[in-house]
DSSP file (Angstrom, degrees, kcal/mol; ACC not computed):
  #  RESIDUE AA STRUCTURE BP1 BP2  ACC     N-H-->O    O-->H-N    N-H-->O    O-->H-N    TCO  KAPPA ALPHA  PHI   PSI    X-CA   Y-CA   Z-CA
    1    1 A X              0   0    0      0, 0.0     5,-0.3     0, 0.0     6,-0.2   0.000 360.0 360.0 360.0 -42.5   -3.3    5.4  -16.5
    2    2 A X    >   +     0   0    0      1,-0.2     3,-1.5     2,-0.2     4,-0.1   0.970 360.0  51.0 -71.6 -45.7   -0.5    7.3  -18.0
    3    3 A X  T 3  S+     0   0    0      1,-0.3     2,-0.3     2,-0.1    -1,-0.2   0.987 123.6  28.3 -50.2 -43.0   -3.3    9.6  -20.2
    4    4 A X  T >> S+     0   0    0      1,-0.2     3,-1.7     2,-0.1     4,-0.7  -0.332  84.1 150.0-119.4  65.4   -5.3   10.4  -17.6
    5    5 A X  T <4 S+     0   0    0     -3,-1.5    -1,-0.2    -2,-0.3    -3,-0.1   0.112  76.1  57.2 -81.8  32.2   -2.3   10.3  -14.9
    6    6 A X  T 34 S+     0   0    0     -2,-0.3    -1,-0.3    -5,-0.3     3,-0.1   0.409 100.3  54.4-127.0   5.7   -4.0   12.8  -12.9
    7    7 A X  T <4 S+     0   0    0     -3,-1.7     2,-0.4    -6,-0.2    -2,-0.2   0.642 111.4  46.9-125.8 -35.5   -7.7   10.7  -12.4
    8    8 A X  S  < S-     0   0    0     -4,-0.7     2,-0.2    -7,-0.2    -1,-0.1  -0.888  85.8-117.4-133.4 142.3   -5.8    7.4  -10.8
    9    9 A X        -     0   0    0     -2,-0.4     2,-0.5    35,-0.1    34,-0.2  -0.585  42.7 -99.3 -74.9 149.1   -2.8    7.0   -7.7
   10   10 A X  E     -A   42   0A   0     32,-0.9    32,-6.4    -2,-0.2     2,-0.4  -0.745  51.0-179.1 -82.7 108.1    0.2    5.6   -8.7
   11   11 A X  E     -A   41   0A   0     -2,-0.5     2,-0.6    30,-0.2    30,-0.2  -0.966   3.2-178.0-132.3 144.0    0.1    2.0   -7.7
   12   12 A X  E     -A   40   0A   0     28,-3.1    28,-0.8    -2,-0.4     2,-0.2  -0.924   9.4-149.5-133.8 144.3    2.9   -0.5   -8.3
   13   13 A X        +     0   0    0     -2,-0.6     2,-0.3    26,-0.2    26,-0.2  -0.503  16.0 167.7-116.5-167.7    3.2   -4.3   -7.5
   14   14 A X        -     0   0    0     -2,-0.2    24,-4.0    24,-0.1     2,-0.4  -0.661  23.8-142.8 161.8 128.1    5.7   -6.9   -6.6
   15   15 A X  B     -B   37   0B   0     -2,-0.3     2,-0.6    22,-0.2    22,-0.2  -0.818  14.2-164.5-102.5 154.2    5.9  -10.4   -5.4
   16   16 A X        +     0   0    0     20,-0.8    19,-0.8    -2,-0.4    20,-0.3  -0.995  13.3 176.7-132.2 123.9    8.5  -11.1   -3.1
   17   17 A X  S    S+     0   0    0     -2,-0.6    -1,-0.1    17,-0.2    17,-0.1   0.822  85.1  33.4 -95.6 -20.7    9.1  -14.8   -2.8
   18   18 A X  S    S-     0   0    0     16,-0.1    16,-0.2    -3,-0.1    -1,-0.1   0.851 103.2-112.8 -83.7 -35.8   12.1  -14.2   -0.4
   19   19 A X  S  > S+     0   0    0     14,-0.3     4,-0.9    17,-0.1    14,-0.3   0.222  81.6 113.4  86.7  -2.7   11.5  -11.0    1.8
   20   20 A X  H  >  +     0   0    0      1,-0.2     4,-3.1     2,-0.2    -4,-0.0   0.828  69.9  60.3 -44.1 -42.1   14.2   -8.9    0.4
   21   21 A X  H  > S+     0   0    0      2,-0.2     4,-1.3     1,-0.2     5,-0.4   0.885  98.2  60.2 -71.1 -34.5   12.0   -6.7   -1.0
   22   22 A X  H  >>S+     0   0    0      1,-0.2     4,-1.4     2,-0.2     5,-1.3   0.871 108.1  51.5 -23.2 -87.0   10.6   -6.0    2.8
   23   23 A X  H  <5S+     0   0    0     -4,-0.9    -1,-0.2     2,-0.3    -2,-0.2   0.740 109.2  41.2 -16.3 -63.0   14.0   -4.9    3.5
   24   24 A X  H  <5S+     0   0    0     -4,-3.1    -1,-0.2     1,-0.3    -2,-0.2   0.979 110.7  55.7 -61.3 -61.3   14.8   -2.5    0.9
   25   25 A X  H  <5S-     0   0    0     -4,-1.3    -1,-0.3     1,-0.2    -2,-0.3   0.503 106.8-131.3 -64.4 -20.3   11.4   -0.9    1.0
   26   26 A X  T  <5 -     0   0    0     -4,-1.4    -1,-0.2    -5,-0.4    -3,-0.2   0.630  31.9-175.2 114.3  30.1   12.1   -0.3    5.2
   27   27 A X      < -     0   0    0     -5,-1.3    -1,-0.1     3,-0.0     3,-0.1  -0.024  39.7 -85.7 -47.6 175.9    8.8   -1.6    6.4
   28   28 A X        -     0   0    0      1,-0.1     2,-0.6     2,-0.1     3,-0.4   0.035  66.2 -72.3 -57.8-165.2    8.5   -1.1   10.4
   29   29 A X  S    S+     0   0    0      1,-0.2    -1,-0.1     3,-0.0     3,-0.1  -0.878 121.4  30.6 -82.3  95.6   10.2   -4.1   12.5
   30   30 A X  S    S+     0   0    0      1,-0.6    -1,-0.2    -2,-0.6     2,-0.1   0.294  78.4 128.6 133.3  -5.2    8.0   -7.3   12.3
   31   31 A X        -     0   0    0     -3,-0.4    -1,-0.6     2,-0.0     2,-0.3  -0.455  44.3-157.5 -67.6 147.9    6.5   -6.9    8.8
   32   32 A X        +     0   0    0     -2,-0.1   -13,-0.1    -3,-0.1    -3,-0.0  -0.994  21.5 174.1-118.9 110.4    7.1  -10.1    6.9
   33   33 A X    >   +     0   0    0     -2,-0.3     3,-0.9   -14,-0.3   -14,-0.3   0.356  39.8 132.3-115.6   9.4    6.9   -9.2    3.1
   34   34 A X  T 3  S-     0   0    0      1,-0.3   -17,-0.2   -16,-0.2   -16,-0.1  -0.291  87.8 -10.9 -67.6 114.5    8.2  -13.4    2.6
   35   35 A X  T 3  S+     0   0    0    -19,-0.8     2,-0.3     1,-0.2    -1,-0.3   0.596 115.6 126.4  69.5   5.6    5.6  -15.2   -0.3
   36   36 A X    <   -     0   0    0     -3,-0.9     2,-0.9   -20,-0.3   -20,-0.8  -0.629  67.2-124.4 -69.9 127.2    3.6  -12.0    0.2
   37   37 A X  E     -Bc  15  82B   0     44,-3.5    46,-1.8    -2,-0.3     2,-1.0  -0.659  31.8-157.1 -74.5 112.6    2.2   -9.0   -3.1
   38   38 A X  E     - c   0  83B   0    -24,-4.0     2,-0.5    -2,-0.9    46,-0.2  -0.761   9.1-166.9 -78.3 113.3    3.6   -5.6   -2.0
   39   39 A X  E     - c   0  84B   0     44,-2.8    46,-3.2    -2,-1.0     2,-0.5  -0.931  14.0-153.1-112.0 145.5    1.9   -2.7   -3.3
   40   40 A X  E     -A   12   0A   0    -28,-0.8   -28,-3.1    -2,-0.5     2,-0.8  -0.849   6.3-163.6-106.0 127.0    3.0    0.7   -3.3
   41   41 A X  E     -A   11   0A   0     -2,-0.5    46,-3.6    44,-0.3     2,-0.4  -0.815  13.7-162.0 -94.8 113.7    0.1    3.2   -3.3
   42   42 A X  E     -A   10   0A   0    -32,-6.4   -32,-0.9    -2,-0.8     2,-0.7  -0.866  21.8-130.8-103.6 145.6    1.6    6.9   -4.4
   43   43 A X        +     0   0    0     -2,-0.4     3,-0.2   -34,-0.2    48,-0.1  -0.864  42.1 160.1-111.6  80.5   -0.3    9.9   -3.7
   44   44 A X  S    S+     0   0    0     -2,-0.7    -1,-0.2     1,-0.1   -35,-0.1   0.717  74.0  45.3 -63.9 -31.2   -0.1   11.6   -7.3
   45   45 A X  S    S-     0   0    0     -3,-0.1    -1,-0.1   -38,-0.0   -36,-0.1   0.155 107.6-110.0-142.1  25.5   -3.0   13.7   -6.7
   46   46 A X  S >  S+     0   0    0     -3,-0.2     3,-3.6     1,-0.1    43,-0.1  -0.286  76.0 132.0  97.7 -31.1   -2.8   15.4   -3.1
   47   47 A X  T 3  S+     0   0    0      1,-0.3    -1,-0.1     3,-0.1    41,-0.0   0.580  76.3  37.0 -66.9 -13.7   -5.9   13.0   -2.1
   48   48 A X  T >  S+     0   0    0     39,-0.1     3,-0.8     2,-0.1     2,-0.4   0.377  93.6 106.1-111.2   7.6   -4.1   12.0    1.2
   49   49 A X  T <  S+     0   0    0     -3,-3.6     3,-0.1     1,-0.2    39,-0.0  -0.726  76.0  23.6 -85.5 154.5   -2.8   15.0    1.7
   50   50 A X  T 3  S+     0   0    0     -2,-0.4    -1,-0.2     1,-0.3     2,-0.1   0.347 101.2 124.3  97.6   1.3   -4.5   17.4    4.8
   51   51 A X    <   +     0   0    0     -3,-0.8    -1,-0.3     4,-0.1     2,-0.3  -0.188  39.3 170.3 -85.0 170.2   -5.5   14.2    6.1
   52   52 A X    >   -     0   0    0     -3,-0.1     3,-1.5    -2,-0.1     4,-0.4  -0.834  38.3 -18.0 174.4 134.3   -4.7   12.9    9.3
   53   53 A X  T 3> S+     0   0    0     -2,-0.3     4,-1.7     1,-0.2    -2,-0.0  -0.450 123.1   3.4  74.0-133.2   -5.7    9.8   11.8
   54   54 A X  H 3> S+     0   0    0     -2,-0.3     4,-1.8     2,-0.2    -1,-0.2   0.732 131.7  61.1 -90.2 -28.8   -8.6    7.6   11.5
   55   55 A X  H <> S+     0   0    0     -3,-1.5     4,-1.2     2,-0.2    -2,-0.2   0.976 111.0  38.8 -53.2 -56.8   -9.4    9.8    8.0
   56   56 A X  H >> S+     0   0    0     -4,-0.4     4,-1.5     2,-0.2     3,-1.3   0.967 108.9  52.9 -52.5 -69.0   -6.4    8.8    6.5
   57   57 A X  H >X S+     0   0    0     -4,-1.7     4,-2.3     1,-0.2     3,-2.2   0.928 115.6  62.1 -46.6 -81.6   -6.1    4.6    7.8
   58   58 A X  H 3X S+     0   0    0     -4,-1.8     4,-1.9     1,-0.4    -1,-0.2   0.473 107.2  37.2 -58.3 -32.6  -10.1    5.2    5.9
   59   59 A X  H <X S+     0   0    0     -3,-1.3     4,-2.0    -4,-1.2    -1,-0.4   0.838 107.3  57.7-100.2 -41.0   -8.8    6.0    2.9
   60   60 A X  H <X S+     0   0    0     -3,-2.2     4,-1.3    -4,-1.5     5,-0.2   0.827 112.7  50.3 -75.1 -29.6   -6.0    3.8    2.6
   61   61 A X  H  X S+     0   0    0     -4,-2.3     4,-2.6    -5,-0.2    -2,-0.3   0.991 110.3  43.1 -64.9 -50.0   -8.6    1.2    3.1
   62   62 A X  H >X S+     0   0    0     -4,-1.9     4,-1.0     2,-0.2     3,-0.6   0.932 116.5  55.1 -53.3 -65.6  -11.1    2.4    0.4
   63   63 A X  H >X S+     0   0    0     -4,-2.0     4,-2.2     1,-0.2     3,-1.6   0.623 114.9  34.6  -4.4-105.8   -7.7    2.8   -1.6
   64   64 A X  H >X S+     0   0    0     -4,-1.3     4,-4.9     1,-0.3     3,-1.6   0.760 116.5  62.1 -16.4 -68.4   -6.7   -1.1   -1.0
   65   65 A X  H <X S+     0   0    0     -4,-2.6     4,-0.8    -3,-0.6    -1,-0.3   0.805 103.7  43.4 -26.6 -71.8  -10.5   -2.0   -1.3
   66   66 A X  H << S+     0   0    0     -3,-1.6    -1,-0.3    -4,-1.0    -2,-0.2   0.664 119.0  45.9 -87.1 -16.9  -11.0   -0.9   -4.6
   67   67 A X  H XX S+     0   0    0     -4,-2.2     3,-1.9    -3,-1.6     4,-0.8   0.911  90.8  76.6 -76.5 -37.8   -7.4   -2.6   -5.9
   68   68 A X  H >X S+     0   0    0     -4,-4.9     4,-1.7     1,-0.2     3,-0.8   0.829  88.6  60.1 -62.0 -28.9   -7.6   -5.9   -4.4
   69   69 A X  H 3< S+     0   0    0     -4,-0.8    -1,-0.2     1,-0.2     4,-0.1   0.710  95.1  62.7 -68.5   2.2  -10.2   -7.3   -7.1
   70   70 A X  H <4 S+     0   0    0     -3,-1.9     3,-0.5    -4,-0.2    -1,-0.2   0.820 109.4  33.9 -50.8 -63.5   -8.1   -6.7   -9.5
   71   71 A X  H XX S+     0   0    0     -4,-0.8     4,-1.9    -3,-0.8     3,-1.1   0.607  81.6 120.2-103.3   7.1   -5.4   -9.2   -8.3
   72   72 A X  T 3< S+     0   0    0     -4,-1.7    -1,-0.2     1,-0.3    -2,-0.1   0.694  72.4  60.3   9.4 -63.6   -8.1  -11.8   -6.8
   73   73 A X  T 34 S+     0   0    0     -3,-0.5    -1,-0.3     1,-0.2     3,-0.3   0.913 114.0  34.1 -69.0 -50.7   -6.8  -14.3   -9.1
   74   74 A X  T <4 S+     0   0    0     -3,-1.1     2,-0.5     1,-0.3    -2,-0.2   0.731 124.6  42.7-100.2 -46.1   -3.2  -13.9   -7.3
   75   75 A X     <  -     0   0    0     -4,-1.9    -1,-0.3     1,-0.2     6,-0.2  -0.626  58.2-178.2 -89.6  83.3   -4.3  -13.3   -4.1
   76   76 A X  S    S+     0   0    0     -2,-0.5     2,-0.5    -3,-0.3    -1,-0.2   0.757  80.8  23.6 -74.5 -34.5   -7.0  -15.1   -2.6
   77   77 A X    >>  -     0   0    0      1,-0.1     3,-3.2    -3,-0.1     4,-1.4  -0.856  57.7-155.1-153.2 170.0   -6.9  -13.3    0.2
   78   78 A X  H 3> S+     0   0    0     -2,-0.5     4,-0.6     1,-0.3    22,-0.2   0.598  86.7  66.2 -87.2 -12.3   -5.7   -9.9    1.1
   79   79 A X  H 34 S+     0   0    0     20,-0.2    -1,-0.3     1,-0.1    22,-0.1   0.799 120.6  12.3 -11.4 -54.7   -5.1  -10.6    4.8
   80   80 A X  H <4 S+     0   0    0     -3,-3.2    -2,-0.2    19,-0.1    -1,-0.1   0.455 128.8  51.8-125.4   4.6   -2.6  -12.9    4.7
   81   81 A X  H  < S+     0   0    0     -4,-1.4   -44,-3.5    -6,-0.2     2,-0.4   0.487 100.5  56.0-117.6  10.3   -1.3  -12.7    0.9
   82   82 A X  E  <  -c   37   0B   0     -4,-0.6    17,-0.5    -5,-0.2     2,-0.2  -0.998  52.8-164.0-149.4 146.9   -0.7   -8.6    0.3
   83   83 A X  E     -c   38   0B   0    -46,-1.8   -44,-2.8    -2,-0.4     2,-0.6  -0.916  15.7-163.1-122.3 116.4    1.4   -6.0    1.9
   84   84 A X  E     -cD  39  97B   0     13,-1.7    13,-1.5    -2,-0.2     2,-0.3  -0.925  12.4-174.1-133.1 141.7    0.5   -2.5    1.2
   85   85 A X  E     - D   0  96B   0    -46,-3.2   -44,-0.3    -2,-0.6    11,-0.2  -0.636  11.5-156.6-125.6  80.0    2.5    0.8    1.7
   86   86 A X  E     - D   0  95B   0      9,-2.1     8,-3.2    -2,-0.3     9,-0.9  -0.147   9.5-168.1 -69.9 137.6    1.0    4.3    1.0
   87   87 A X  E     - D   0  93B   0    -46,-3.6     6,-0.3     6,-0.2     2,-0.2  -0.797  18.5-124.8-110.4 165.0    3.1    7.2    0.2
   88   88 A X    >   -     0   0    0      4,-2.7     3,-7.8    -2,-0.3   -44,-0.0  -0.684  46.1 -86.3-109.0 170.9    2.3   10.9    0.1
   89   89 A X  T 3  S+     0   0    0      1,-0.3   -47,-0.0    -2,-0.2    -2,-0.0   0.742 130.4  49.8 -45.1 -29.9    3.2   13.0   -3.2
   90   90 A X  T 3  S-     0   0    0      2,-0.1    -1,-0.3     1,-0.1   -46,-0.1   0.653 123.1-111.8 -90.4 -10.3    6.8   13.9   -2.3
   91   91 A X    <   +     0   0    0     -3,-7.8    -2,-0.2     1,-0.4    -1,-0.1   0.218  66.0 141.3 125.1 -51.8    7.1   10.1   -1.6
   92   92 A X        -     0   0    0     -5,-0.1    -4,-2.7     1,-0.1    -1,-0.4  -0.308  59.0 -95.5 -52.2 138.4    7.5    9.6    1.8
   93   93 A X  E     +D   87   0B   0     -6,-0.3    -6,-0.2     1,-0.2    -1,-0.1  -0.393  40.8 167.3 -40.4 127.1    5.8    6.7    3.6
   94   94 A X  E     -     0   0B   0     -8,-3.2    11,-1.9     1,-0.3     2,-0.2   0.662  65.7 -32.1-110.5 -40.1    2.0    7.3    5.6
   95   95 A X  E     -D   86   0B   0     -9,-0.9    -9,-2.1     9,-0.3     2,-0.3  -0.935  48.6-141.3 169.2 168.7    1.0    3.9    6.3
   96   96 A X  E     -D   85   0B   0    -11,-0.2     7,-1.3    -2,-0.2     2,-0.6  -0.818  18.5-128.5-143.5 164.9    1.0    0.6    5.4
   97   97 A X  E     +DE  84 102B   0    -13,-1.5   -13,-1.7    -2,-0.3     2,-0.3  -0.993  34.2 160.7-105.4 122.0   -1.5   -2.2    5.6
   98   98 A X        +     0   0    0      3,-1.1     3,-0.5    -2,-0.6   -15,-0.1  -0.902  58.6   1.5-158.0 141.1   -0.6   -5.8    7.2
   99   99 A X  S    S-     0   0    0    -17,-0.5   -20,-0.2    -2,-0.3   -19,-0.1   0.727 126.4 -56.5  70.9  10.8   -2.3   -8.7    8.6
  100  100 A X  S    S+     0   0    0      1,-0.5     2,-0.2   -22,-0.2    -1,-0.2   0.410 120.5  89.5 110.1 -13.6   -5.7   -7.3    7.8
  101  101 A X        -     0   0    0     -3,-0.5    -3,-1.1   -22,-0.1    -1,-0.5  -0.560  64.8-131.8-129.7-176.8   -5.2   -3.9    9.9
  102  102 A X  B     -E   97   0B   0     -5,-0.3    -5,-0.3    -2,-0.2     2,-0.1  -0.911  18.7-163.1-140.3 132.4   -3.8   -0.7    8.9
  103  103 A X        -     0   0    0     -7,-1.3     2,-0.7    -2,-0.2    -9,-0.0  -0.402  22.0-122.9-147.3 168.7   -1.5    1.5   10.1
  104  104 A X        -     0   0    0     -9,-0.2    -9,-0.3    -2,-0.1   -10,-0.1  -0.922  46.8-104.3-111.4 131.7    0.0    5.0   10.3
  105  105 A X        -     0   0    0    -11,-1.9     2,-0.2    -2,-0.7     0, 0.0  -0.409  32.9-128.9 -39.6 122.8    3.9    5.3    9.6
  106  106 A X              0   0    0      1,-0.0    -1,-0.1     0, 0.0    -3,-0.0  -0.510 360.0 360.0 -62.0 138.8    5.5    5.8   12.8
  107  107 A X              0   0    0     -2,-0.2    -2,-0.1    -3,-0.0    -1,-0.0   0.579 360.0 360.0 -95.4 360.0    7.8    9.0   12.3
């Protein structure tokens, strides 16, 4: 990734066995991140930017889609074992994935 850091999002993982990490990372009120993988998806390369609504939640699925075989082995499945948070370039939280659904950051 780092060679061609303009061609792939900036995706980071973490297991959280406690829920702490929930916490820090501020999900909304009711997210459980307990025995869960968080990933954070970072928007390196504008693609979520100009986006908006049901375009956006589309993308953050293909996004997710095209990571979760990856960790397969660690998560058999991404409903009830991964936690997902997209950011835009600057950082900022867009929306987050949990329980199967996906969602838009609440301002």
């Amino acid at each position: 990734m780092m060679s061609n850091s303009t061609n792939f999002l900036n995706v980071r993982f973490y297991y959280d066995p406690r829920g702490s990490y929930g916490r820090i990372e501020k999900f909304p009120e009711g997210v459980d991140t307990k025995g869960k993988i968080v990933v954070g998806v970072g928007d390196n390369r504008n693609v979520f930017s100009y986006k908006s609504g049901r375009a956006l939640l589309d993308l953050f699925k293909m996004v997710l889609e095209f990571i979760y075989p990856y960790m397969r082995l660690v998560a058999t499945d991404m409903d009830t074992d991964i936690v997902a948070k997209f950011f835009d370039i600057k950082g900022f939280p867009l929306g987050y994935f949990y329980q199967g659904k996906y969602y838009l950051w609440e301002k």
